[in-house]
C-alpha positions as CSV (number, residue, x, y, z in Angstrom):
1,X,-18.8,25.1,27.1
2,X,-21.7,25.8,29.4
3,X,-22.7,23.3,31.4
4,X,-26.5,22.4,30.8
5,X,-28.9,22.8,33.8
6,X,-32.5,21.8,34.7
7,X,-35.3,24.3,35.5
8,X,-35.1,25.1,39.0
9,X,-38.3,24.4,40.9
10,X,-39.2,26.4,43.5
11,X,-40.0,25.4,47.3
12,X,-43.8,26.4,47.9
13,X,-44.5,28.1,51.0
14,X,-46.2,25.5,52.2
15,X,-43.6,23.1,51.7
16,X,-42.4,20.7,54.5
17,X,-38.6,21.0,56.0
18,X,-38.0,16.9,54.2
19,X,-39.7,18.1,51.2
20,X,-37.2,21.4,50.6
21,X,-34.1,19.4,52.1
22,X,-35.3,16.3,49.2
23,X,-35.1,18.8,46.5
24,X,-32.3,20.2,47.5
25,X,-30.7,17.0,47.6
26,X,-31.3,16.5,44.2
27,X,-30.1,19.3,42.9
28,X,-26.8,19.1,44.3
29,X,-26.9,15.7,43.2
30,X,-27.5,16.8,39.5
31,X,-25.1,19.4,39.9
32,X,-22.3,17.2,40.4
33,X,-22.9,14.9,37.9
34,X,-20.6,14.8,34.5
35,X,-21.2,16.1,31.7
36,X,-19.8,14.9,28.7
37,X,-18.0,16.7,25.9
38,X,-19.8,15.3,22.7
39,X,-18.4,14.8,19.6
40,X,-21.3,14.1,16.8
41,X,-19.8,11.6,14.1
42,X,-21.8,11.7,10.7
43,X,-21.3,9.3,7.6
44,X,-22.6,8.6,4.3
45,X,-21.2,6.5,1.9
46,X,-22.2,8.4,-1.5
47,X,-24.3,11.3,-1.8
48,X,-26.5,11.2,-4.4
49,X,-30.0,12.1,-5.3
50,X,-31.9,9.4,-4.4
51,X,-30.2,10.1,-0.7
52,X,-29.8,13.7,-0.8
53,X,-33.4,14.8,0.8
54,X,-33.2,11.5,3.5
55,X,-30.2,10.6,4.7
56,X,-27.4,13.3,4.2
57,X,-24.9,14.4,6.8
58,X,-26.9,17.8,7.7
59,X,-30.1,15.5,8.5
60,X,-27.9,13.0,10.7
61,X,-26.2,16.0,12.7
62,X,-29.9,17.4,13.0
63,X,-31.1,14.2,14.5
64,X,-28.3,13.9,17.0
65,X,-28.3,17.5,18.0
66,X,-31.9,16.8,18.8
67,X,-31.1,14.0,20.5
68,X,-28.1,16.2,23.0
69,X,-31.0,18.8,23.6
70,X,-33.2,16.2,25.4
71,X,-30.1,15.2,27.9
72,X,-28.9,16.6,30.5
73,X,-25.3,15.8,30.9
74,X,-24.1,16.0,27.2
75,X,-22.9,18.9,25.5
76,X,-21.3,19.1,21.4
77,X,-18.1,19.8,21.4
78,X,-17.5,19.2,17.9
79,X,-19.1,17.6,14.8
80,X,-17.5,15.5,12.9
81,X,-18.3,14.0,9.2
82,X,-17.6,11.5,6.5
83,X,-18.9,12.0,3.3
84,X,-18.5,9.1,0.4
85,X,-16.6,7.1,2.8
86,X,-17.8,3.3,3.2
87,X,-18.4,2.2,6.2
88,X,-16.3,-1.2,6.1
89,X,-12.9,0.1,6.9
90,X,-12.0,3.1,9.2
91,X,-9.5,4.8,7.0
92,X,-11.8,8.4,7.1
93,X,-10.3,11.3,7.1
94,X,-13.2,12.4,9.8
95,X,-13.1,9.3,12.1
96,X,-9.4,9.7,12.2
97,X,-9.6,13.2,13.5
98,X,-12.4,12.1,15.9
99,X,-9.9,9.8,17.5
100,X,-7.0,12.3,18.0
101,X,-9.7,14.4,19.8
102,X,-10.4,11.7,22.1
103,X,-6.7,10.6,22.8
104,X,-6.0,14.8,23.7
105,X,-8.9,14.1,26.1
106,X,-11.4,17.3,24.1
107,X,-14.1,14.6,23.9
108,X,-15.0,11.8,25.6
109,X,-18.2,10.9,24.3
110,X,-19.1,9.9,20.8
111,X,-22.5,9.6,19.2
112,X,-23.7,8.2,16.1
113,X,-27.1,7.6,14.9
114,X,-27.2,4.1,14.2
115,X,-24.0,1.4,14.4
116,X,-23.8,1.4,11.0
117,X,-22.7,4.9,10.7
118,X,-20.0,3.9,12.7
119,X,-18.9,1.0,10.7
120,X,-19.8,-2.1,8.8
121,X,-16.9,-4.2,9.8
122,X,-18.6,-5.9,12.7
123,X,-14.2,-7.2,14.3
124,X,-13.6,-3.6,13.7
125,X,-16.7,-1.8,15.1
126,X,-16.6,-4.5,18.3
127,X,-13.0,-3.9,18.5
128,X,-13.6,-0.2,18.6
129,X,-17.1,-0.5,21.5
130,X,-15.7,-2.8,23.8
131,X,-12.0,-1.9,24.2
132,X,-10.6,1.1,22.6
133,X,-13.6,3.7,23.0
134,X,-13.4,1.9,27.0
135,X,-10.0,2.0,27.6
136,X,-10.1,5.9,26.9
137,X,-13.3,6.6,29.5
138,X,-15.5,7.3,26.5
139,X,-19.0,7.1,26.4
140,X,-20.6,6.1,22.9
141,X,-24.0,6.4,21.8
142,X,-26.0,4.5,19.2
143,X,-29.5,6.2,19.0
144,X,-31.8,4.6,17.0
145,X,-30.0,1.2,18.0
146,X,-30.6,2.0,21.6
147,X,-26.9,1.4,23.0
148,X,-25.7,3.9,25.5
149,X,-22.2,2.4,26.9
150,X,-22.9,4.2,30.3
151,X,-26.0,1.5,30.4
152,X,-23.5,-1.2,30.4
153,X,-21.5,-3.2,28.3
154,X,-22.7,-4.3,24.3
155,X,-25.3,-7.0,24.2
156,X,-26.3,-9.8,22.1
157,X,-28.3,-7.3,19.8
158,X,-25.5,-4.8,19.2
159,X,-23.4,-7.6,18.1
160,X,-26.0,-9.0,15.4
161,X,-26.2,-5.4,14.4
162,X,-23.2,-5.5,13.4
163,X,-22.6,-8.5,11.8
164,X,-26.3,-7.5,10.2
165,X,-24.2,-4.3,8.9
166,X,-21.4,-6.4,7.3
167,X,-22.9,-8.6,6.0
168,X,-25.5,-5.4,4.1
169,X,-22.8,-4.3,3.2
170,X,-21.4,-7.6,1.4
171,X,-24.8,-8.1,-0.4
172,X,-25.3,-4.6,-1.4
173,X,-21.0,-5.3,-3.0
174,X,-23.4,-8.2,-5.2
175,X,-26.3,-6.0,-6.2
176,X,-24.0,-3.5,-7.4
177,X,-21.7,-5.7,-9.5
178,X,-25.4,-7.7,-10.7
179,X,-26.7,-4.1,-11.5
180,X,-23.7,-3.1,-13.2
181,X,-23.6,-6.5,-14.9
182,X,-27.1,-5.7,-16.6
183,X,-26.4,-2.2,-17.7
184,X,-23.3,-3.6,-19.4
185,X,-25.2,-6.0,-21.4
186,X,-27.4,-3.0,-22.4
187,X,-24.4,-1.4,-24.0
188,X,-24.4,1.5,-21.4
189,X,-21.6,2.8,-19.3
190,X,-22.5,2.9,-15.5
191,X,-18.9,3.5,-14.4
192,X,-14.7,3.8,-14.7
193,X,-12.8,6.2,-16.5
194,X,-13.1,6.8,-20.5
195,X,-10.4,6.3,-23.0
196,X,-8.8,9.4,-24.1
197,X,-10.8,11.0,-27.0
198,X,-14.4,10.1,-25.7
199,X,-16.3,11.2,-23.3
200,X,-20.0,11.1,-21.6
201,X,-22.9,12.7,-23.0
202,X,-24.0,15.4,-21.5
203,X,-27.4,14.5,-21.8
204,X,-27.6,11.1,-21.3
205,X,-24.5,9.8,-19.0
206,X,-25.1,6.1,-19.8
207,X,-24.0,7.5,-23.1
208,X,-20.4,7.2,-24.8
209,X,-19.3,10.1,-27.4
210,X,-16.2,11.5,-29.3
211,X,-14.6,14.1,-27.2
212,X,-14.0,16.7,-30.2
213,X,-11.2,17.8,-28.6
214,X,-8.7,14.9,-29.0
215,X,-10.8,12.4,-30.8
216,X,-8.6,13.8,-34.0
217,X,-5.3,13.0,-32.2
218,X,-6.8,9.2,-31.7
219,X,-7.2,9.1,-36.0
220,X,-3.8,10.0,-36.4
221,X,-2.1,7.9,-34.0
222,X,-3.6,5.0,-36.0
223,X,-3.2,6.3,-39.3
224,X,0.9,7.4,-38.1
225,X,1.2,3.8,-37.2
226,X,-0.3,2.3,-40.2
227,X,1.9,4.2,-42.7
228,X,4.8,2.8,-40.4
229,X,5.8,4.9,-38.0
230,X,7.0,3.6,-34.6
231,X,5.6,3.8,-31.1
232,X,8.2,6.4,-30.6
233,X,8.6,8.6,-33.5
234,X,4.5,9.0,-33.0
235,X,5.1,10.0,-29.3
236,X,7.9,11.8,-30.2
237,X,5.5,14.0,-32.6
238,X,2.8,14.3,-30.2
239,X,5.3,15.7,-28.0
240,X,6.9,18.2,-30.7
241,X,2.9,19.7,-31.4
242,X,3.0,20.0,-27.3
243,X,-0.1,18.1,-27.1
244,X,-0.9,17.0,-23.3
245,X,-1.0,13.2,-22.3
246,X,-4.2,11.9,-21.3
247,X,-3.4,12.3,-17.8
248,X,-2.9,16.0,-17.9
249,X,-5.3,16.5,-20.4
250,X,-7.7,15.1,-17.6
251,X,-5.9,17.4,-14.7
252,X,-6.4,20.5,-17.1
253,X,-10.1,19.8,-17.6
254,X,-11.6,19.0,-14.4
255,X,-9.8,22.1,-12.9
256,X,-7.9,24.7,-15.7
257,X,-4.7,24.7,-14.7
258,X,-1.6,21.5,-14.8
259,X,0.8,22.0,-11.4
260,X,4.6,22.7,-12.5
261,X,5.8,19.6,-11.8
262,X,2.8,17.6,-14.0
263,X,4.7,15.0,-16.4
264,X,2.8,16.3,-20.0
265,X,4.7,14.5,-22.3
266,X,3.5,11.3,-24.0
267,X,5.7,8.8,-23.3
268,X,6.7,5.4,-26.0
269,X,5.4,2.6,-24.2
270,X,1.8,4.0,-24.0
271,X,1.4,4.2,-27.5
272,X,0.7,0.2,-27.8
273,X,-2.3,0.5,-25.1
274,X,-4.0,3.2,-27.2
275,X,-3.7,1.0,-30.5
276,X,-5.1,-2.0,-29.0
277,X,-8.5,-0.6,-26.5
278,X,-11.2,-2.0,-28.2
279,X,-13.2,1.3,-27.5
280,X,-11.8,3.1,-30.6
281,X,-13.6,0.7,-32.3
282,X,-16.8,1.5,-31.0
283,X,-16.7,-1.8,-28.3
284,X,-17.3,-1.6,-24.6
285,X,-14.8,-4.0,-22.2
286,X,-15.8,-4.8,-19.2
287,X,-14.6,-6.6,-15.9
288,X,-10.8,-6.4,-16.9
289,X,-9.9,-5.7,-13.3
290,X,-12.0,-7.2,-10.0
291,X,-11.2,-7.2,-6.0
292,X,-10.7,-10.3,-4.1
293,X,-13.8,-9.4,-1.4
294,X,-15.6,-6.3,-1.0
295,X,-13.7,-4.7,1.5
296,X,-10.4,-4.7,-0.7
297,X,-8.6,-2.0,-1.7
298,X,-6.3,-3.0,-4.9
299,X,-7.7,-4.8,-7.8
300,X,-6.6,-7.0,-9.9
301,X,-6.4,-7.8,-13.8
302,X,-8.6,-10.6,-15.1
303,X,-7.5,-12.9,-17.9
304,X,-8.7,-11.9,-21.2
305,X,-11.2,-14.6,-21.6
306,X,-13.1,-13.5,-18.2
307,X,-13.4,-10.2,-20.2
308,X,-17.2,-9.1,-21.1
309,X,-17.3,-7.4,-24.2
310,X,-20.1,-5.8,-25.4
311,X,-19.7,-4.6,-29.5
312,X,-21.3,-1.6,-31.1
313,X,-22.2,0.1,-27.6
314,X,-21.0,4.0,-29.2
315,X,-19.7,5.9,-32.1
316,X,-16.3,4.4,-33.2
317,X,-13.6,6.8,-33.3
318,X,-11.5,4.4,-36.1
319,X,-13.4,2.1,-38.3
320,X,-13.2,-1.8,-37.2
321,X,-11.1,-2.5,-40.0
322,X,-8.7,-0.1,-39.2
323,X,-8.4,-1.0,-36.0
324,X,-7.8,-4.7,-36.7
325,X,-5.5,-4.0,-39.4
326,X,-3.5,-1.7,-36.1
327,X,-3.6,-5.1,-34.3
328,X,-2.3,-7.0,-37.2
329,X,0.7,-4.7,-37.6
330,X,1.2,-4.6,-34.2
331,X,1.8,-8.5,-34.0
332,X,3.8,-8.4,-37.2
333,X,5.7,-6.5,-35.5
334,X,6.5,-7.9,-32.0
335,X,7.1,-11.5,-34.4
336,X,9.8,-9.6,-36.2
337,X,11.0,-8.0,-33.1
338,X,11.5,-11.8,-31.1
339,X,12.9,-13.3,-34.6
340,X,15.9,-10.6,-34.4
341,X,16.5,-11.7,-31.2
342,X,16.5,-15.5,-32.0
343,X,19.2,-17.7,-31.3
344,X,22.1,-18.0,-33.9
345,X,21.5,-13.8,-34.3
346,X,23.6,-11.6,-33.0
347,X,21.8,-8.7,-31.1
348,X,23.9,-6.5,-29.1
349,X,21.4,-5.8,-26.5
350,X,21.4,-9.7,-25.7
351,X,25.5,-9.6,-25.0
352,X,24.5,-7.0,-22.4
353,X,24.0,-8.6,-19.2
354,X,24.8,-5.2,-16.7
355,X,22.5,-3.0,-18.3
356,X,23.4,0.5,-15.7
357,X,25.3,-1.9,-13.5
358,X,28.4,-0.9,-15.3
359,X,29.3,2.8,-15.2
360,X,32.7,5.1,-16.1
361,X,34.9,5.0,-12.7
362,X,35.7,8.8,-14.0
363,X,32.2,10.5,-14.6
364,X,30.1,8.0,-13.2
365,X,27.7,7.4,-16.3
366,X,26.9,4.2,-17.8
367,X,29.0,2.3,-20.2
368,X,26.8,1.2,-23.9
369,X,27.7,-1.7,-25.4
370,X,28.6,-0.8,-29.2
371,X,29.2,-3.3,-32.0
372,X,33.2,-4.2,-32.5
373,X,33.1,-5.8,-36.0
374,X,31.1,-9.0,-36.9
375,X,30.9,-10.9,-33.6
376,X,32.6,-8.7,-31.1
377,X,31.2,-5.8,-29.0
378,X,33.1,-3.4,-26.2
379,X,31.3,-1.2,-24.0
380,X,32.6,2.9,-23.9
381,X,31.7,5.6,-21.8
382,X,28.2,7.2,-22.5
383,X,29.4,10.5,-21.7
384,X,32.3,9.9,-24.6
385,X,29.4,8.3,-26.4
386,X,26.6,10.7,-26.6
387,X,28.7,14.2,-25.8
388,X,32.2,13.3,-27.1
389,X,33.8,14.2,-23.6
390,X,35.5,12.1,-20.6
391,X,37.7,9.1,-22.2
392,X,36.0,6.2,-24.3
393,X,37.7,3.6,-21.5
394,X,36.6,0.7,-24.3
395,X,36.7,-2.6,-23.1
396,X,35.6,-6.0,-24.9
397,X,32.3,-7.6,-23.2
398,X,34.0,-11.0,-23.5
399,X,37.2,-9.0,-20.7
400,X,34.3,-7.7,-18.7
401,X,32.4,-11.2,-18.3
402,X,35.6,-13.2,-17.4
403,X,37.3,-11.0,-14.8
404,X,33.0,-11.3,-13.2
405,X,32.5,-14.5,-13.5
406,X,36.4,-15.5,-12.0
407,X,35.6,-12.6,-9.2
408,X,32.1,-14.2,-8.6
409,X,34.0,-18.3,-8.1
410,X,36.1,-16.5,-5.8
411,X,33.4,-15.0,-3.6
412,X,31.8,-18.2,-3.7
413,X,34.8,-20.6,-3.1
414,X,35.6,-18.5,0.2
415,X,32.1,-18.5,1.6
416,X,32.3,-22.7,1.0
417,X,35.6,-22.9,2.7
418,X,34.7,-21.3,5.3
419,X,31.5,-22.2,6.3
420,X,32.9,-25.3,6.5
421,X,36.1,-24.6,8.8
422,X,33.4,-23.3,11.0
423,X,31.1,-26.0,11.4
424,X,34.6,-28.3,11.5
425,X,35.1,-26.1,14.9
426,X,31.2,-26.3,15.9
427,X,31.4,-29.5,16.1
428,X,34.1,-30.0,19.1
429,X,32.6,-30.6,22.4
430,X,33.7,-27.1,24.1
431,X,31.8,-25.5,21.0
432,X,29.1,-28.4,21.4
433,X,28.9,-26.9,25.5
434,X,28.8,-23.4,24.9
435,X,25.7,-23.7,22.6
436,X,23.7,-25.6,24.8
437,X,24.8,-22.2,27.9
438,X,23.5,-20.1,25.6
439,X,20.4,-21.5,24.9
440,X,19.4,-21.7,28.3
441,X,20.0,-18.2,28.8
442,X,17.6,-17.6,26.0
443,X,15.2,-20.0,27.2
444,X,15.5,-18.0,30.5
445,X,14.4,-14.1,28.1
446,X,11.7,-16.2,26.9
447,X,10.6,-16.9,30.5
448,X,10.7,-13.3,31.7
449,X,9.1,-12.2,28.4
450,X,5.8,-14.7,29.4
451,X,5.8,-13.0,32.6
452,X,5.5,-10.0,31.4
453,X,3.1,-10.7,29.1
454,X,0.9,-11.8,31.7
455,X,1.7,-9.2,34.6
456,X,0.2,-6.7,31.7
457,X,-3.1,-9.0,31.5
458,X,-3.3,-8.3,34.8
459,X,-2.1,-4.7,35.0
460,X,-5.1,-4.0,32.6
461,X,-7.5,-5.7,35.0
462,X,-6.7,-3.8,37.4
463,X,-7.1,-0.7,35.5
464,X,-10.3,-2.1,34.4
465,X,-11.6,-2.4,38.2
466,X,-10.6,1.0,38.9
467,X,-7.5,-0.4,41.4
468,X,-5.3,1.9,39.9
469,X,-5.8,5.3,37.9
470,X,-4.3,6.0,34.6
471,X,-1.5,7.2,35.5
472,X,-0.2,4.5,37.2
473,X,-1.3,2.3,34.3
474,X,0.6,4.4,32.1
475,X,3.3,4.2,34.4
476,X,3.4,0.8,34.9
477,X,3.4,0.1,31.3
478,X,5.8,2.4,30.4
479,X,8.2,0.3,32.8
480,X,7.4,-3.2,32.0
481,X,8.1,-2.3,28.2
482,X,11.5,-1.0,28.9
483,X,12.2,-4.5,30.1
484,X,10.4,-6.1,27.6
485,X,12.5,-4.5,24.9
486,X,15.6,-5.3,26.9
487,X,15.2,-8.3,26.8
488,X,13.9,-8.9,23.2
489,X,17.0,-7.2,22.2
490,X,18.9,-9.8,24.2
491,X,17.8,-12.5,22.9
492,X,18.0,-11.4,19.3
493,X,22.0,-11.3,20.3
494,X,22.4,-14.4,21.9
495,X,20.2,-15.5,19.3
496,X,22.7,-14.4,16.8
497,X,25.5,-15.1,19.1
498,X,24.9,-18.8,19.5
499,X,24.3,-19.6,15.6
500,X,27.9,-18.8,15.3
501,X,28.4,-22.1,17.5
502,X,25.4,-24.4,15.7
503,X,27.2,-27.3,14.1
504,X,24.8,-26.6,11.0
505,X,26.3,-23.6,11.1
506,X,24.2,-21.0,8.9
507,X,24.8,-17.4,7.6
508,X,22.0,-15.1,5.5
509,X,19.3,-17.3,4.5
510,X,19.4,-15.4,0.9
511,X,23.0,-15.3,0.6
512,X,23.0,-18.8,0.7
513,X,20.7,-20.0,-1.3
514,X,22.1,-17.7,-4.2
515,X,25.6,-19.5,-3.5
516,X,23.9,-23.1,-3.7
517,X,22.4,-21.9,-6.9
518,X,25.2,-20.9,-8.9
519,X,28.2,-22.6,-7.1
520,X,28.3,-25.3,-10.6
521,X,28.0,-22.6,-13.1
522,X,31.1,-22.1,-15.5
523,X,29.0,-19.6,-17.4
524,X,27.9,-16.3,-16.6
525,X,24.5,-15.4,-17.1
526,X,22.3,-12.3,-16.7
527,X,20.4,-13.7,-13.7
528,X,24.0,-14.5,-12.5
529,X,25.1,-11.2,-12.7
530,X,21.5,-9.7,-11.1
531,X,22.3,-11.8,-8.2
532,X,26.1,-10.8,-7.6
533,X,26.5,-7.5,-9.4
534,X,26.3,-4.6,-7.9
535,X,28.0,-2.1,-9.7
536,X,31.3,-2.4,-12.1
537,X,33.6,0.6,-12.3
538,X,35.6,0.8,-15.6
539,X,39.3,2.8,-15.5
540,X,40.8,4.8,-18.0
541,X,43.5,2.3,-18.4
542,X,40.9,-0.8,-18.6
543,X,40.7,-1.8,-15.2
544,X,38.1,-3.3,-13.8
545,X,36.3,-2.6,-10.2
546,X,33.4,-5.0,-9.4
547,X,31.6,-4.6,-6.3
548,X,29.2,-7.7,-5.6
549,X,26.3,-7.3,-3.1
550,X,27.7,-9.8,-0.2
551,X,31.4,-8.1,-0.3
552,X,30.9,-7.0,3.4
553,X,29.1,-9.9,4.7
554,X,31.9,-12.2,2.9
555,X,34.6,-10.0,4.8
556,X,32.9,-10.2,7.7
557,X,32.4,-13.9,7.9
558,X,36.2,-14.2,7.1
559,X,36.8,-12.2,10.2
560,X,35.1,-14.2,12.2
561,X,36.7,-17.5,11.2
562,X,39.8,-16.2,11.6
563,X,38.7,-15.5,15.1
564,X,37.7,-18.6,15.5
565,X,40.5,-20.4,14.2
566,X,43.0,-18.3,16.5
């Protein structure tokens, strides 16, 4: 771009030699000054009527573009914006591409109207004014604050600004949730997403109503359920009718079209959380989910009894006896559903501990676990199973569990025996010596990595004062981290290296602690088998390949005792 210029005045006539050499002075003097490559940053946090006349992002560009026409060594390079972003974290899509400008060097001066547009996390913002905008040779504006880094460094006031900003930001968290909190207990709907088959009125948004559309398909999932049908025989018939899922149903409203690879199929275990939202019922429930503070991100589900519910708030889609007759079945069921599966019953889903643990060695699918009379059960290929192809391969359960839990003894009376020849061998004084060398020659990393640590302090200082340019910086850097990563890569192996020697000899942390849990089991149990089993490969003529999640660290650790040993 064009570098901006004063209006030239010209030397009168009678105008002394001093006067015209003073003038031309300072124009020379103007002319080599810098100018700086602007990029105009603009945020709001929501646009909304109430803002849309005072405070949008055209009217903040406006403002600072006013502001660059009254300078003389600025010019816009680019503006940049924010729109519904909040200001207390820096995860924008336009501050993010603001910064890449300035690390390519196309700006190197950004301007805001006030700090707050900036950011409302005072560490952040502070972070981001006195060493990152800095360390790149940027200049950053505040307007209406009055901060101009090329003035000096940020004062007392620009500090309380931003902690002022936080914490505005905190209290307006608390108005909202109070504001929201009030219209709730008005019975109107401020905010969240509806429950399939209702839907805002169009002429009154606090309002709830029926969503014509697939209020109907709401009635018969309740009435489906009460004449008996299960959670997924009724998504099964949704399904058949080809009726979207709420999700897609959503996608194909706000913009007419579902992407090839949308999931629209209703799927089983969704059918409960439909017969059970009190909104059907003509309820409101609010506060089921809250954040920890006001900056965070993922929310989390309240209990119950923290729940405000407001009744009667809209239309119910299912009377509030059919919906509590839903609930009743509903827990008739789950009680009949945990009484099958009591003890002295035999449930073949129980007898399965390796769910798609254990597959066919030939096709690779997973073996189901069938009934075998009265109290026996064998597992068979699925492919035999559901297609009638590859070989049944039947096994008992009761062949399965004995050769695993004999295999898993094993595993574990190896890793006992020796771990404990090698601590046996630790313990000798040449072992006892060894341990201590090595240590010193970590202690000796650690010493060069503190060096480092402060020659880079001090590197920075003197890139600070101007005693070196950037590119030596860079350079200098760039070398001191090779040796940094040097030597925290030798010291992770001698690290490693000299726990082989520790008399409290010690292999994986986790691999342990599984091995102290189960080592006085005689009985194999599911969580036995999740901590052990990997995968189980059954043969055509019965045989039995188990692969357990520490095979190679077992072989490995025999290795290395028989190294030892030798």
């Amino acid at each position: 771009m064009a570098r901006k210029s004063r209006k030239t005045d010209f030397v009168n006539a009678g105008t002394t030699a001093a006067d015209a050499a003073s003038v031309k002075a300072e124009h020379e003097a103007e002319a080599k000054r810098p100018v700086y490559r602007a990029g105009l940053y603009a945020r709001l946090s929501f646009e909304s009527g109430a803002n849309r006349e005072r405070n949008t992002i055209e009217t903040q560009m406006e403002f600072l573009k006013k502001f660059v026409d009254q300078t003389t060594d600025i010019v816009v390079e680019k503006e940049y914006f924010d729109i519904s972003k909040t200001g207390t974290d820096f995860e924008r899509s336009g501050f993010d591409e603001m910064m890449q400008d300035v690390r390519s060097s196309r700006i190197n001066c950004i301007i805001v109207k006030d700090l707050s547009r900036l950011g409302r996390n005072y560490v952040e913002a502070g972070n981001y004014i006195e060493r990152v905008f800095p360390f790149f040779e940027v200049r950053f504006i505040a307007v209406t604050d009055g901060y101009d880094s090329e003035q000096g460094e940020a004062g007392l006031a620009v500090c309380m600004s931003n902690i002022f900003n936080e914490y505005y930001s905190r209290d307006l968290g608390k108005k909202i949730k109070a504001a929201a909190r009030s219209n709730w207990a008005k019975g109107r709907c401020v905010a969240g997403n509806l429950a399939y088959g209702l839907k805002r009125n169009p002429a009154d948004r606090y309002q709830i109503i029926h969503d014509e559309e697939t209020a109907p398909n709401v009635v018969r999932m309740f009435e489906m359920f009460l004449d008996g049908a299960t959670y997924a025989e009724i998504a099964a018939a949704f399904n058949r009718e080809g009726l979207l899922n709420p999700r897609a149903y959503k996608r194909f409203k706000s913009t007419g079209q579902i992407p090839d690879t949308f999931d629209i199929r209703w799927q089983t275990n969704s059918i409960p959380k439909f017969l059970s939202n009190r909104y059907y019922a003509g309820d409101s429930v609010h506060g089921q989910h809250t954040n920890d503070s006001f900056r965070e991100k993922h929310q989390q589900r309240e209990p119950e009894e923290n729940w405000i519910i407001v009744e009667n708030t809209h239309e119910p889609i299912v009377s509030k006896e059919i919906f509590e007759k839903a609930q009743q079945e509903m827990e008739r069921r789950k009680a009949a559903h945990k009484a099958a599966k009591s003890p002295g019953k035999y449930s073949v889903s129980d007898r399965n501990f390796f769910g798609k643990k254990i597959v066919c060695a030939d096709c690779g699918k997973t073996m189901y676990l069938q009934r075998s009379g009265t109290d026996k059960a064998a597992f068979n290929c699925g492919t035999h199973f559901l297609k009638k192809k590859c070989f049944s391969h039947r096994i008992y359960d009761t062949d399965v569990y004995e050769k695993v839990l004999k295999l898993i003894h094993t595993h574990m009376n190896v890793y006992l025996d020796k771990v404990a020849m090698i601590r046996r061998l630790n313990a000798r004084q040449e072992s006892i010596e060894r341990y201590d060398v090595i240590g010193k020659e970590i202690r000796k990393c650690h010493k060069e990595l503190d060096s480092l640590a402060a020659n880079k302090e001090r590197l920075y200082e003197d890139y600070v004062s101007h005693i070196i340019d950037a590119e030596q910086y860079e350079a200098f850097k760039e070398q001191d981290g090779v040796k940094e990563r040097s030597l925290q890569a030798r010291i992770v192996e001698l690290s490693e290296y000299r726990a082989g020697y520790s008399i409290n000899f010690q292999t994986d942390k986790e691999w342990e602690k599984v091995i102290d849990t189960y080592r006085d089991k005689r009985k194999l149990t599911k969580k036995m088998v999740d901590a052990f089993v990997e995968k189980i490969e059954v043969g055509a003529d019965r045989r039995l390949t188990v692969h357990l999640y520490y095979d190679d660290m077992l072989e490995k650790l025999a290795a290395y005792a028989k190294e030892r040993e030798a």
